[in-house]
Every structure is written in structure tokens, then in C-alpha cells.
C-alpha positions, 0 to 999 in steps of 0.5 A, spaced: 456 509 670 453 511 663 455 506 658 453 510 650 453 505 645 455 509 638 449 506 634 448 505 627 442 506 622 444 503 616 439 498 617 432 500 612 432 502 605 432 509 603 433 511 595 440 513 595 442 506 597 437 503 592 440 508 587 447 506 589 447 499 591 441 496 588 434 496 590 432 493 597 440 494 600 442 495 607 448 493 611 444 486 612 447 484 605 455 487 606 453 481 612 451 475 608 455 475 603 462 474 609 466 468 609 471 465 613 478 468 611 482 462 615 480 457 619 477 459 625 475 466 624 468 467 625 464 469 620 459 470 618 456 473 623 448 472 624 443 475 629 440 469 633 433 468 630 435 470 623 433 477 626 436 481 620 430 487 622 428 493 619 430 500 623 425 504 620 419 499 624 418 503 630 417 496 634 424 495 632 426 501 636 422 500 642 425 493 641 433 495 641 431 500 647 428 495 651 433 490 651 438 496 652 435 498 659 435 491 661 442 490 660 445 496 663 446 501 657 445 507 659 444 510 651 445 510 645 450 515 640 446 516 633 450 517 628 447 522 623 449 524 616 447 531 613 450 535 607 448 541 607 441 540 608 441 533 605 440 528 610 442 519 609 439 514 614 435 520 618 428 516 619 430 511 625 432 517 629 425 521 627 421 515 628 424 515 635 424 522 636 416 521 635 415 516 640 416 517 647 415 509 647 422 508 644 425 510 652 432 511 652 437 517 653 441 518 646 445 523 644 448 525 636 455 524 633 455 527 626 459 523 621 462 529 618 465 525 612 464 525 604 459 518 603 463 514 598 464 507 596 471 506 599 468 503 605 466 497 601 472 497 597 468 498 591 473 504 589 472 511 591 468 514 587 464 519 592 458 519 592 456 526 596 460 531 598 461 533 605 460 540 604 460 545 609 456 551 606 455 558 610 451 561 615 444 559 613 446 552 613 449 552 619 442 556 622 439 550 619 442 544 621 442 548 628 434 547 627 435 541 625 438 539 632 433 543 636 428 538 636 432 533 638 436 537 645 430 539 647 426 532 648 427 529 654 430 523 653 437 528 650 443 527 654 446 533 657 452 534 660 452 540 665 445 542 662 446 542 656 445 537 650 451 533 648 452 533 641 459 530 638 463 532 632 466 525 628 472 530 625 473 537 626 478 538 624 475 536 616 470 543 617 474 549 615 469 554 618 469 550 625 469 556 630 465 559 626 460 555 625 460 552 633 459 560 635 453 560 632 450 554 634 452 557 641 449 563 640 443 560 637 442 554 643 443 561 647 437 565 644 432 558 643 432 556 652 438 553 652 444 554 656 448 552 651 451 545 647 456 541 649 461 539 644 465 532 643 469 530 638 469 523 636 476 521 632 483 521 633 485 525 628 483 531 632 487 533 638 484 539 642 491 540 645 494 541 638 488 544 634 488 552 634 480 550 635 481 545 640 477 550 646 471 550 643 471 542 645 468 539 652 470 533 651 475 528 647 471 521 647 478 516 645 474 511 640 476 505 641 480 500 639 481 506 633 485 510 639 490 504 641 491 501 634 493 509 631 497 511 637 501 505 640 500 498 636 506 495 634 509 498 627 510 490 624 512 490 617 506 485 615 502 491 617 506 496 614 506 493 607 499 491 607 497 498 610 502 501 603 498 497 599 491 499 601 493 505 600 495 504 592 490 499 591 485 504 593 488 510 589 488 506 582 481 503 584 484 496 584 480 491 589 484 489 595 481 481 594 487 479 594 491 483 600 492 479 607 487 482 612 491 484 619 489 480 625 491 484 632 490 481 639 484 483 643 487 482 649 493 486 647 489 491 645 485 491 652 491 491 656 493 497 652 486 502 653 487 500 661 494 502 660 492 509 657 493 515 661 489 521 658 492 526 655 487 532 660 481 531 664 477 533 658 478 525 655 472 521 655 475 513 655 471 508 650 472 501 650 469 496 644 466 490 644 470 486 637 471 488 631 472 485 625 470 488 618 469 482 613 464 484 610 466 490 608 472 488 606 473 482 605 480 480 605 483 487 606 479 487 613 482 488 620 481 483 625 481 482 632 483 475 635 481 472 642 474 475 642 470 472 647 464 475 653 467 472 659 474 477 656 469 483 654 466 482 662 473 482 665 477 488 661 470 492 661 469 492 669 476 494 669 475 500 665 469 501 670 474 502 675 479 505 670 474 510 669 472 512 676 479 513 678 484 516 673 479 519 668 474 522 674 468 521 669 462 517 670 461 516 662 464 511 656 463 510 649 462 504 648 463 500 640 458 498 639 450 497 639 449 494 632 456 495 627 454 488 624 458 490 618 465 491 623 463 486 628 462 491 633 455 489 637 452 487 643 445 484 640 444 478 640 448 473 635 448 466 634 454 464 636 454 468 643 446 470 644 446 474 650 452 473 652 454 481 650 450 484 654 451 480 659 458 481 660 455 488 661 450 488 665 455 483 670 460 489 669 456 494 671 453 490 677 460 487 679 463 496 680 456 497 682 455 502 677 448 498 674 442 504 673 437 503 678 
């Protein structure tokens, strides 16, 4: 069973952070800053040993692959951002690219959406535009790619690199441009690119584009959460207020945060029936965004390694027998800033991944 974590890069600093944010900003800072909203939540979170790293150090990287292997992950999923041929956060993937030694199958989601301050309800300001320019761009993103789908840790899916789209349906020139990059692929040695998308807010079933994809990865708890969660008015009020605050570019201190169950929302993803063979099942590992949100944040309840060991063995099996896939995408390696993440902590130190690995040996589906 190969395990994809979705990894994130946010954690070096880069001239657009300093810019924005203040000089010497990384995600670390949204994660000191957190503080308990009722008694018992936990937060803040801490990695064990105080190891608040530094991505673009390449022992950082041999590091996080390393103890990826150990465990059981199969690879990570780089979230990568480009702007028309401007990049944020590209240096931890182009170190990894360089040094053979970071030894770990990765693949690319594209994170195809405006760069705002929304994420950390500062308002919504944005502050680069998530453009899709004409065909020279898309040439130049295609080559951009290629550097990575031929290197020989890429993930290919039926001989070709998979490469992961987080919302097509934001592209307007979506068939367009995934027809030159298949072309493209084809005339540089490859068979071709195996496109996924990564969000609930598209739909192959649905979407005149949908063919173009291989695959339907559900994200999850996202995926859950949208389609099946108990419309509650506490939730619809607070979600109405999220909304109005934001649009007047108020603060949301004072709105409630909504909790959900983590049990129920695991029973819901083992409940799941793909809508087609197409869909990829995901599965998380927490989430809570305190430190991005404050008192606006949403919150999973009831979080311990010995459910994410049980509920993960059963998507396992879910998996082989329902889904006939033998791939997960999992949240997350290192969303500290939304509590999705395997490294170690100090609350559980290796307890994360442990799960994982006893899963994986539990369904005997650990790599050899």
C-alpha cells in the first residue's frame, strides 16, 4: 500500500514572506503563537526536542525522508505554487531534486490558488494573483515539470508521472493547457502525464473537463466534512459569519470555532462508496487550525495514535476491497499550522507514525 503524504514547504524563509509577514517568517511563528480555546484542547502544538527546522537545510530533508521510509510512508505529494513563472516556497523541492540522498518517491500537487492573507484572517488582501497566462507559460511550467518527472524517485502511475491539479476547475483554459502538456510529455520521452485533482470542489462526473483526469484523490476530512456532515445551526451560523466578517475584512477573534468528532468522521470515510474507479481514498491524521485562525478555527475532537492506528488499518483494507487501489493520500506530513502531521511532537512523540507503521504491518501492506 503506498501511503502519499501531502507535504508542505512553508517552513524557510523567502523574500515574499519577509516582505508580507515581517522578516525571518515561517509557519513556525502562526504555531507559537496558538493558545487554548477550552480546557483541554491541545494546543500549542510543539515538535519533540523543540525541532522547529528549517526546510531549505538539505540535512532537514535526508532527515524527514529517512524517518518517512522507517515508518512506512511511501512518498511525499510537494505542494508547489507558480504564478505565471513565478514561484513561492520552490527551494525544499529543488534541493531535493538536486540530492539523490533525500531517498523518497514524491510527486506535485499545484496549489492553483490566489496567495492571500485570508488564511490567516489578516483580511483579503491578496497578494499574488493566481493567473493562467497563454501557451508560452504553459510551455514553461510544462518544463519546469520536467526536471522532476524524469528523475527517478517521481511516482508514475501506468508509466507516467502523476502530477496533481488542487482546483481545475479555477483554470478557464484547463483543456487547453493539459493538452499541451501531453503533448509536450509525449514529444520529451514520456508517455504521457497522469493528471489527478485534489479538491471536492471539482467533480469529473460533473465538469465538461472531467475526461482529462485519471484520478480523483478525496481529501480528506475535507471530503467528508463538505458532502455528509450534520448541517447543525451552530455550524451554519458561524460558517454565515465567517463569511461576512471576511468580506468586510472584520476579524473572526470573536466567532466560536467549530469542533467536529474525529470518530464520526472516520466512520463516515470508512462509510464512503466512490462515486467511480477513478477515486483515490484519503485519509488525515488531525486537524485543527488554531494557529491560523484563532477562534474561527475548526477542530477535530477525540484524536489519539491508537484511533488513527485502527481507523487507518480499516482504510487499508477499505482500499484494497472497494476502491481496488493500492494508494492513499494521506494529510499530512507536516500541516503543523492545521494539526495535520505525522513528525513527532511532544505530546505524542512517535506515536503518529507508529500507528502507521503498525497499520501497514497489521494488513501486511508494509514496503519491503
Amino acid at each position: 500500500m503506498k501511503i502519499i503524504a501531502f507535504y508542505l514547504p512553508q517552513f524557510h524563509t523567502f523574500p515574499e514572506n519577509d516582505r508580507w509577514w515581517g522578516k525571518g517568517f515561517t509557519e513556525w511563528e502562526n504555531l507559537k503563537k496558538a493558545t487554548p480555546l477550552y480546557q483541554g484542547h491541545n494546543q500549542p502544538r510543539e515538535p519533540l526536542n523543540d525541532n522547529y527546522y528549517d526546510l531549505s537545510n538539505i540535512e532537514t530533508l535526508r532527515w524527514q525522508a529517512q524517518l518517512a521510509k522507517e515508518y512506512g510512508i511511501y512518498g511525499f505529494c510537494y505542494y508547489h505554487y507558480w504564478f505565471d513563472g513565478h514561484m513561492l516556497m520552490e527551494k525544499p523541492m529543488e534541493n531535493m531534486l538536486k540530492d539523490k540522498s533525500v531517498d523518497l518517491p514524491f510527486c506535485i500537487c499545484w496549489a492553483n490558488e490566489n496567495w492571500t492573507k485570508a488564511w490567516a484572517k489578516k483580511s483579503r488582501e491578496v497578494l499574488i494573483s493566481q493567473t493562467y497566462g497563454d501557451k508560452k507559460d504553459w510551455e514553461n511550467h510544462f518544463y519546469y515539470f520536467l526536471q522532476f518527472f524524469k528523475d527517478n524517485r517521481y511516482i508514475m502511475v501506468n508509466n507516467k508521472p502523476l502530477l496533481v491539479i488542487y482546483r481545475p476547475e479555477l483554470i478557464p483554459t484547463l483543456k487547453e493547457m493539459l493538452e499541451v502538456w501531453q503533448k509536450l510529455a509525449l514529444e520529451n520521452g514520456l508517455d504521457g502525464i497522469t493528471f489527478a485533482y485534489q479538491q471536492t470542489t471539482y467533480d469529473h462526473t460533473k465538469a465538461e473537463t472531467g475526461y482529462l483526469f485519471d484520478y480523483g484523490i478525496e481529501y480528506e476530512p475535507n471530503m467528508v466534512k463538505n458532502i455528509e456532515q450534520c448541517k447543525t445551526l451552530p455550524v451554519i451560523v458561524r460558517k454565515s459569519l465567517n463569511i461576512i466578517f471576511s468580506k468586510l475584512n472584520l476579524p473572526t477573534k470573536k466567532i466560536a470555532s467549530i469542533r467536529y468528532s474525529y470518530d464520526d468522521a472516520w466512520k463516515r470515510i470508512l462509510n464512503h462508496v466512490p462515486k467511480d474507479q477513478k477515486m483515490i481514498p484519503g485519509a488525515f491524521v488531525d486537524w485543527d487550525n488554531t494557529p491560523r485562525y484563532g477562534r474561527g478555527a475548526s477542530i477535530y475532537e477525540g484524536v489519539t495514535p491508537e484511533k488513527f492506528e485502527k481507523y487507518l488499518s480499516q482504510q487499508i483494507k477499505h482500499t484494497r476491497k472497494i476502491y481496488k487501489k493500492d494508494m492513499i493520500f494521506l494529510f499530512a506530513w507536516n500541516e503543523w499550522g492545521e494539526g495535520g502531521y505525522l513528525e513527532p511532537d511532544k505530546k505524542y512523540g512517535y506515536g503518529m507514525l507508529n500507528a502507521v507503521k503498525r497499520a501497514l504491518l497489521s494488513t501486511n501492506e508494509f514496503p519491503k
